[in-house]
C-alpha positions in Angstrom: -25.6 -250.5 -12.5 -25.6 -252.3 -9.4 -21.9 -252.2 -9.2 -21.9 -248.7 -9.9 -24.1 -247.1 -7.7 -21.7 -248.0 -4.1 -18.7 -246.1 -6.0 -21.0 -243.2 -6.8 -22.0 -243.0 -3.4 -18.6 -243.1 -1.9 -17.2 -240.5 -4.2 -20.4 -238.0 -3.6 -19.7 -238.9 0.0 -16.1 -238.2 -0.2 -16.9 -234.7 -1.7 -19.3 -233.5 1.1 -16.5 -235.0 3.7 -13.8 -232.6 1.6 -16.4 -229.8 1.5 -16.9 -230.0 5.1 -13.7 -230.3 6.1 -12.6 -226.8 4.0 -15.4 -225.0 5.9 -13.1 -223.8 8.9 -10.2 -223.1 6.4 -12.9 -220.6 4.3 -14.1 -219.2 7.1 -10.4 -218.4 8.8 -9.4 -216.8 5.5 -12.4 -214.7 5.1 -12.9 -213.5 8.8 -9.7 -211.3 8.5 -11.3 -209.9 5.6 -14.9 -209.5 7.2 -12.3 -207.9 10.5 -10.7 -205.2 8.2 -14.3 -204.1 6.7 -15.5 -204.0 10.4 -12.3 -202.5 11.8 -12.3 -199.8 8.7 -16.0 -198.9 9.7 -15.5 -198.3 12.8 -12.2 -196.2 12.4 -14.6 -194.1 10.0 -17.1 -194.0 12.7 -15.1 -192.7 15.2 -13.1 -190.4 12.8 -16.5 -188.6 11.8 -17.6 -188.0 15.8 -14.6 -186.2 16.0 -14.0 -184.1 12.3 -16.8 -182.8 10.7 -17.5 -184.6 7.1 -17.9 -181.0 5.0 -19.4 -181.6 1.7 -19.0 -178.9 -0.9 -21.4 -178.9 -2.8 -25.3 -180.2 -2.9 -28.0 -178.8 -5.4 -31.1 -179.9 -3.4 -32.5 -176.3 -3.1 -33.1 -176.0 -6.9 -34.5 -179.3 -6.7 -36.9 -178.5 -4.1 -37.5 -175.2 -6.4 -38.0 -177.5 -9.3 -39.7 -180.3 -8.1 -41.6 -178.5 -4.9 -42.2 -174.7 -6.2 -40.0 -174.4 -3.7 -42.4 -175.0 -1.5 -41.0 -177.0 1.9 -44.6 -177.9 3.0 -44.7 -180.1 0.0 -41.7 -182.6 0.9 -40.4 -183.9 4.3 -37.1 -184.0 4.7 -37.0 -185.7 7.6 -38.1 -188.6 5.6 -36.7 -190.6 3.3 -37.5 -188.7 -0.7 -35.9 -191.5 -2.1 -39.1 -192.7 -3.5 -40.6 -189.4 -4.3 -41.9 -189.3 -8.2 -39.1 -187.9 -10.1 -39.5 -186.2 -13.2 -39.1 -187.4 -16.8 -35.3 -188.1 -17.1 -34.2 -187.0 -13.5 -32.7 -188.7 -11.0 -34.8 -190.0 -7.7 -34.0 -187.4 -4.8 -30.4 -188.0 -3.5 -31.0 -186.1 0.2 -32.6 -186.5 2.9 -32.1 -185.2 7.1 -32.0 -189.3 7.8 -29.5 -190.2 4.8 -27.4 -187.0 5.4 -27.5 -188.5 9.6 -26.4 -192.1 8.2 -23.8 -190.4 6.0 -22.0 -188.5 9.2 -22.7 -185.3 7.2 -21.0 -182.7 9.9 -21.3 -179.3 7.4 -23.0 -178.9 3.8 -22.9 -176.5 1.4 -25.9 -175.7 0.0 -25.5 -174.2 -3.9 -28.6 -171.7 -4.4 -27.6 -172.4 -8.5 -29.9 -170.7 -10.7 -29.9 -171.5 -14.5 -26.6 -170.1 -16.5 -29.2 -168.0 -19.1 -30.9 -166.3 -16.0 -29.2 -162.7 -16.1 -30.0 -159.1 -14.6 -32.4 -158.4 -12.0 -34.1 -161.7 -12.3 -31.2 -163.5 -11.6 -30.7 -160.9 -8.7 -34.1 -162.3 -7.3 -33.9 -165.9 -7.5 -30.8 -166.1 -6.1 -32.2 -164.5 -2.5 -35.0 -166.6 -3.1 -32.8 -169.7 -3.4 -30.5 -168.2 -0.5 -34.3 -167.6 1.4 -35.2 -171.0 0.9 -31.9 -172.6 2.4 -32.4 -170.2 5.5 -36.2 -171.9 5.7 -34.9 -175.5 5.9 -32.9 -174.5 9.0 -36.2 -172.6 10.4 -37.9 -175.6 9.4 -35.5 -178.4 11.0 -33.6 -176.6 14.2 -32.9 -179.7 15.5 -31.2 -181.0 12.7 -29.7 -178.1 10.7 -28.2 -174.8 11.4 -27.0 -171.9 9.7 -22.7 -171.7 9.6 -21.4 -168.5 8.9 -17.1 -169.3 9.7 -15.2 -172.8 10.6 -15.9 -171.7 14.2 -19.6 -172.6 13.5 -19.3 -175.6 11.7 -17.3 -177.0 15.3 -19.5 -175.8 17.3 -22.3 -177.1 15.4 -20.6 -180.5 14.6 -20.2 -180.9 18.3 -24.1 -180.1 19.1 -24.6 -182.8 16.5 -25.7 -180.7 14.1 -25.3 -180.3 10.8 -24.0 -176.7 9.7 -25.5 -175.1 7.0 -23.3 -173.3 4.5 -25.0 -171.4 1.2 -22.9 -171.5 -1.8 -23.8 -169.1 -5.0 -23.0 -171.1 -8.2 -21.9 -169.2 -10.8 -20.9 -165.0 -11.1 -23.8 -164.2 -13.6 -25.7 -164.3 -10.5 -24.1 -161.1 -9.3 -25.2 -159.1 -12.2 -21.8 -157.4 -12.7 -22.4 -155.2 -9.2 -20.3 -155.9 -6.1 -22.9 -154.5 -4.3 -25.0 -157.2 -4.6 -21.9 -159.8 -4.2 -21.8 -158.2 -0.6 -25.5 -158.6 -0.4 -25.4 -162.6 -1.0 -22.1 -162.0 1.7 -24.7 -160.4 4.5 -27.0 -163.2 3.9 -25.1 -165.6 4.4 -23.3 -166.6 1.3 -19.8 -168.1 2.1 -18.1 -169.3 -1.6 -19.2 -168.0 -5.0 -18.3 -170.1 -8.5 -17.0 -167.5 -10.8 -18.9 -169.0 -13.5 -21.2 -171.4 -14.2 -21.8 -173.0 -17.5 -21.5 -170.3 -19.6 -18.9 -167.2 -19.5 -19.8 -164.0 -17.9 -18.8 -160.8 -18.6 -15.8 -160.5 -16.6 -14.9 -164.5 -16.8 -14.5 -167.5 -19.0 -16.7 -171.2 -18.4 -14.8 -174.3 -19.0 -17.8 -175.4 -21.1 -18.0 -172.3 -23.2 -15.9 -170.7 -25.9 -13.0 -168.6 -24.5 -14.4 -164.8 -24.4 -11.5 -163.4 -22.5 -9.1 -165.8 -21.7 -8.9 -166.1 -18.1 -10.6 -162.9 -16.0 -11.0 -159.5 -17.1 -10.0 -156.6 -14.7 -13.6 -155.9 -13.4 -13.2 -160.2 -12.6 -9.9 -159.8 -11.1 -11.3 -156.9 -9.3 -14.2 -159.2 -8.0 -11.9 -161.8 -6.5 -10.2 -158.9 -5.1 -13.4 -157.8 -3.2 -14.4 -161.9 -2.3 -11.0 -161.8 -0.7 -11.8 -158.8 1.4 -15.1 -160.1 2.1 -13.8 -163.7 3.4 -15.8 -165.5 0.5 -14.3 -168.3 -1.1 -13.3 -168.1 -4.7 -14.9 -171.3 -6.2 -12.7 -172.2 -9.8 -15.1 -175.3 -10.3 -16.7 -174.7 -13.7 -14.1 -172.0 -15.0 -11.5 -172.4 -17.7 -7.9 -173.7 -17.0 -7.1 -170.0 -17.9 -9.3 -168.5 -15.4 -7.8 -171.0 -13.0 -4.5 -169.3 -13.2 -5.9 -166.1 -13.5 -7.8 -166.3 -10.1 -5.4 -168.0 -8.6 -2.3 -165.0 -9.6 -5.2 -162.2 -7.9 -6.4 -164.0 -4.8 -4.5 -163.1 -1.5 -6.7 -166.5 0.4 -6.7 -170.0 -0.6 -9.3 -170.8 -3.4 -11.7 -173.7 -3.4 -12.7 -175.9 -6.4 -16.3 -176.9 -4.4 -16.9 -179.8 -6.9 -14.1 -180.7 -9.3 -12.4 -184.0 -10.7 -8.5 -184.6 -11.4 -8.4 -183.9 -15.6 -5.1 -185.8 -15.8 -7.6 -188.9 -15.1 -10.6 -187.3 -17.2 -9.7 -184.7 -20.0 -13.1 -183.2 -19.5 -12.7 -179.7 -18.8 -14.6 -179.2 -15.9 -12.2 -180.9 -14.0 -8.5 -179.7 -12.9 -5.3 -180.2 -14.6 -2.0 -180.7 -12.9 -0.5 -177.6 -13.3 -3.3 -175.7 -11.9 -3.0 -178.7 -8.9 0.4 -177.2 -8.1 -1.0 -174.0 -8.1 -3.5 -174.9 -5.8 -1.1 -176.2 -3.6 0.8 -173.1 -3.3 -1.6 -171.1 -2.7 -3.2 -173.7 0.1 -6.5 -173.9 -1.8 -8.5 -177.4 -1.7 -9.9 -179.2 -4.7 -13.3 -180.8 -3.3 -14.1 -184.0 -5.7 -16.8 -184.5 -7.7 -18.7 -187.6 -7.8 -20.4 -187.2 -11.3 -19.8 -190.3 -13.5 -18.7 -188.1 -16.6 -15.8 -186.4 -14.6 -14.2 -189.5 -12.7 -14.6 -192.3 -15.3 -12.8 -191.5 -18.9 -15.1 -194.6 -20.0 -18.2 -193.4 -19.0 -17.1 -189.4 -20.4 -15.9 -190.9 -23.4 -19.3 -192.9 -24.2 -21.6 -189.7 -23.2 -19.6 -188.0 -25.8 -20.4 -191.0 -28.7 -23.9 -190.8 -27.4 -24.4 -187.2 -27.6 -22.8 -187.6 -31.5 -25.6 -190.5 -32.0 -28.4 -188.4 -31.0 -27.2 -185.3 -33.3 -26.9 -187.8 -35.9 -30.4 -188.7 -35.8 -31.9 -185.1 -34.9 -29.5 -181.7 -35.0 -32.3 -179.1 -35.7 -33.5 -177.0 -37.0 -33.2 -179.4 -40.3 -30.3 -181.9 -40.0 -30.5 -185.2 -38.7 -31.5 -188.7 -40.2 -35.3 -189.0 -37.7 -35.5 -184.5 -37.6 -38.8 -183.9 -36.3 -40.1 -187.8 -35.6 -39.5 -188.3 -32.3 -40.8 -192.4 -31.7 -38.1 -192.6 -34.5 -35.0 -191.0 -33.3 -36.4 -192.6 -29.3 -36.2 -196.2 -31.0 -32.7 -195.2 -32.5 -31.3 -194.3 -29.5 -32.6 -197.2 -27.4 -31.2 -199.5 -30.0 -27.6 -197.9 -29.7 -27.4 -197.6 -26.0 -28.4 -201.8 -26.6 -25.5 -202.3 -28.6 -23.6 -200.0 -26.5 -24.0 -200.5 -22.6 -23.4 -197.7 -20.4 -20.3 -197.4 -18.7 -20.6 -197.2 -14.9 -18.8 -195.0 -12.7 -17.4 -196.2 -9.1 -16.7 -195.4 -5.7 -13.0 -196.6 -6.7 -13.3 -194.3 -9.6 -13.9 -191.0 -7.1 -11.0 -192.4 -4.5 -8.9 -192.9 -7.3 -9.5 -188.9 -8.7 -8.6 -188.6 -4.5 -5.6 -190.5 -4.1 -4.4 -188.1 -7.8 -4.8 -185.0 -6.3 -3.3 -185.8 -3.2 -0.6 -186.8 -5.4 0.2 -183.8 -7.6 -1.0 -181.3 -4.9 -0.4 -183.1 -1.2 -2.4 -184.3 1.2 -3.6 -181.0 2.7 -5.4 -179.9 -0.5 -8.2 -182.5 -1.5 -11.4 -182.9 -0.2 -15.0 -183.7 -1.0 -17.6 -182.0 -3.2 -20.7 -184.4 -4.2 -22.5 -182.5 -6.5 -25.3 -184.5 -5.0 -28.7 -183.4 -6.5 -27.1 -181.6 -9.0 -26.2 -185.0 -11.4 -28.0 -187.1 -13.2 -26.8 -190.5 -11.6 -24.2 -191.4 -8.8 -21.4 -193.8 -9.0 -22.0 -197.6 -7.8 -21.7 -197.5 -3.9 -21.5 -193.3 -4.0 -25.9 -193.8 -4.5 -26.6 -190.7 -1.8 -25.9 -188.2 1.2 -25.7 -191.7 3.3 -22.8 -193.3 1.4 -19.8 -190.9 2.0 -18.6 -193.1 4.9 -18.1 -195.6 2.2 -15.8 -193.7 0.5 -13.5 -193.0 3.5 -13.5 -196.8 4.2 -12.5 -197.0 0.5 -9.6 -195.2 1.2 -8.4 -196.5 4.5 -8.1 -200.0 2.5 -6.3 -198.6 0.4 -3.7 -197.2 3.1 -5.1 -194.0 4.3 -4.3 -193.3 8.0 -7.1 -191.6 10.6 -5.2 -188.2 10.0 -5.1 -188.7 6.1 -9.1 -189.4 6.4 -9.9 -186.4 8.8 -8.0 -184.0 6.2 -10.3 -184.7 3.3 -12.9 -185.5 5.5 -13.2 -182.0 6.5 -10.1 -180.8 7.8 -8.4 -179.2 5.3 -11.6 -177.5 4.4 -12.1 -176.0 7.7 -8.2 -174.7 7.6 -9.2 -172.9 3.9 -12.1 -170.9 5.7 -10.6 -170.2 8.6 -7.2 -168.3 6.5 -9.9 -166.8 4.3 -11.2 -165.6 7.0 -7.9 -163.9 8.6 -7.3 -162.8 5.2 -10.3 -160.9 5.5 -9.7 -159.3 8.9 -6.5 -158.1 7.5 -8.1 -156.5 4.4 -11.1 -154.7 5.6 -9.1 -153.2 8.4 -6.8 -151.9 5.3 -9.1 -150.9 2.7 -12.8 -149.8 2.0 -15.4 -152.1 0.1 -14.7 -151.5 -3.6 -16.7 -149.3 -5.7 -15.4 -150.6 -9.2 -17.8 -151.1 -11.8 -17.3 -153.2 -15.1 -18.2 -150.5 -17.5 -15.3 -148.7 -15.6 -12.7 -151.2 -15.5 -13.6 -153.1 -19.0 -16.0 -151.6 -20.8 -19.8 -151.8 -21.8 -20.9 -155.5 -21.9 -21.2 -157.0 -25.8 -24.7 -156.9 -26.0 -26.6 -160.0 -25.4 -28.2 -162.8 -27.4 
């Protein structure tokens, strides 16, 4: 032992002397590293003073509806609602006026969704209460948010540093088959409308329904026909691949897909396959990528889809299921699967990679961003809120993506859609009158309802 301990001490002594002496070699091959993340965020910084980050699509007003009664007095948005209680099995609040400032958010559309089963005049009247309640924000925050109306305002507004207000209306039951009331969400203020939502309407198939008509019937064809004349967007998020190509064979202005994934990377049907990219490129639409862990990752889609199976195994009423009717039971099940089974997470290289597909198939001019914020159960890892998009765009300048690359999906190719749907629609009013088609003329009496 006596003998031992020098030689111990010299090699412990020879190790710190070796450790010390790699210290400036570590550093020198980390700072270029640390350099690119600092040079990226600043090129992001800059790029975002200069092109309006337009995201397409944020569900906050039905959560303020949901959470609030709709009620702004009840929640600040010029504070943090991270930590606001959230309800059994929600999500904590994704937005916020200071998160949307620290994500460079120059432009957001607002969705006034109201649930797929709301129909007729009730669906009429939530929908103005929804678009009311968007208008209320601005009235409520001048200084932060204004209503946009055309890609004029969003500049104008992006250079007044503020952030332009856009209302979307999610899904065509909301019109209640009348195109007088689709120019009455036009007049107040409504600038893109989802053909569908969840669940066909009359005049078009969902992608997460049963096919009813196989693309658009010709009171739907008829209603892009009157969007186009109008200068509102034709959203093909949530449709079918066949009404897709339907929509996109009517339109006469580029189409949006406000928050939609590539489906060559996911087969979930919510999100767009490759033929319809081509077509979208064609016509000079822009696919605006969703951020929902079930449409980006095929991991994460495919083990919602085993989950969902687990939970009809153990309760598919009204009398199957192993735990029907025993709820502690079929909860305990459940929480022992997902055990066995950990959940998949989604990415922020999981969205840039649905990106870097679309610009792919359909080019660099047709891709953009669509959150979905508020509207999803969960983000992706580093995609958490309104105050992470600049992450994504320094995700993609890593991986390549030049300053003019990043101000096209940024907000640049968006701003080119509106502003052709917008000349599109000088040319057609001055050439035709609003339309006065109804469905029962053009297809029919509606199937009765459920």
């Amino acid at each position: 032992m006596i003998g031992g301990a020098p030689a111990t001490t010299t090699a412990c002594s020879s190790v710190r002397a070796g450790l010390i002496a790699a210290w400036p070699l570590a550093l020198l091959l980390a700072l270029p590293v640390a350099s690119r993340v600092a040079a990226d965020a600043t090129r992001v910084e800059r790029l975002l003073a200069q092109t309006p980050l337009i995201d397409g699509h944020n569900d906050l007003p039905w959560e303020i509806r949901a959470r609030f009664g709709g009620d702004l007095t009840r929640i600040d948005l010029a504070a943090s609602t991270a930590a606001l209680p959230a309800p059994p099995d929600a999500a904590p609040l994704m937005t916020d006026i200071p998160r949307l400032r620290q994500g460079r958010v120059g432009a957001q559309f607002w969705s006034v969704w109201i649930p797929a089963e709301t129909r007729g005049a009730e669906a009429v009247q939530m929908t103005l209460e929804q678009i009311d309640l968007v208008k209320s924000m601005c009235m409520r925050y001048p200084a932060d948010l204004a209503m946009a109306y055309t890609a004029a305002d969003i500049i104008r507004l992006h250079k007044a540093h503020r952030i332009a207000s856009l209302i979307g209306v999610e899904g065509g039951h909301q019109i209640n088959n009348s195109l007088t009331v689709l120019r009455a969400y036009y007049d107040g203020g409504a600038r893109y409308m989802t053909l569908t939502h969840s669940s066909n309407t009359d005049w078009a198939d969902s992608a997460t329904d049963t096919p009813a008509h196989h693309g658009l019937t010709p009171f739907g064809r008829e209603v892009v026909r009157e969007m186009n004349r109008l200068g509102m967007l034709v959203d093909l998020a949530h449709v079918s691949a066949d009404t897709m190509r339907a929509a996109l064979t009517v339109t006469e202005a580029p189409v949006i897909f406000s928050h939609s994934s590539a489906r060559a990377l996911v087969d979930h049907p919510r999100d767009v396959p490759d033929d319809v990219l081509q077509l979208v490129a064609k016509n000079g639409g822009v696919v605006m990528v969703n951020f929902f862990p079930g449409y980006v990752s095929d991991a994460r889609w495919r083990w919602d889809a085993d989950r969902a199976a687990e939970q009809a195994r153990y309760s598919s009423p009204p009398f199957g299921g192993l735990y029907i009717g025993q709820p502690e039971r079929i909860a305990a099940a459940l929480s022992a699967w997902e055990q066995a089974h950990p959940k998949p997470r989604a990415t922020i290289g999981d969205v840039a990679d649905h990106i870097e597909h679309i610009r792919t198939v359909a080019g660099l001019d047709h891709v953009g961003l669509g959150s979905d914020f508020d509207g999803i159960p969960e983000a992706p890892v580093g995609l958490e809120g309104v105050d992470k998009f600049p992450a994504l765009l320094e995700e993609l300048a890593r991986r390549g993506w030049s300053d003019t690359d990043l101000a096209k999906v940024a907000g640049a190719n968006l701003l080119r859609v509106m502003g052709q749907a917008e000349g599109v629609s000088t040319r057609l009013r001055a050439a035709r009158p609003p339309s006065s088609a109804t469905l029962a003329a053009l297809d029919g009496a509606p199937a009765p309802g459920p």
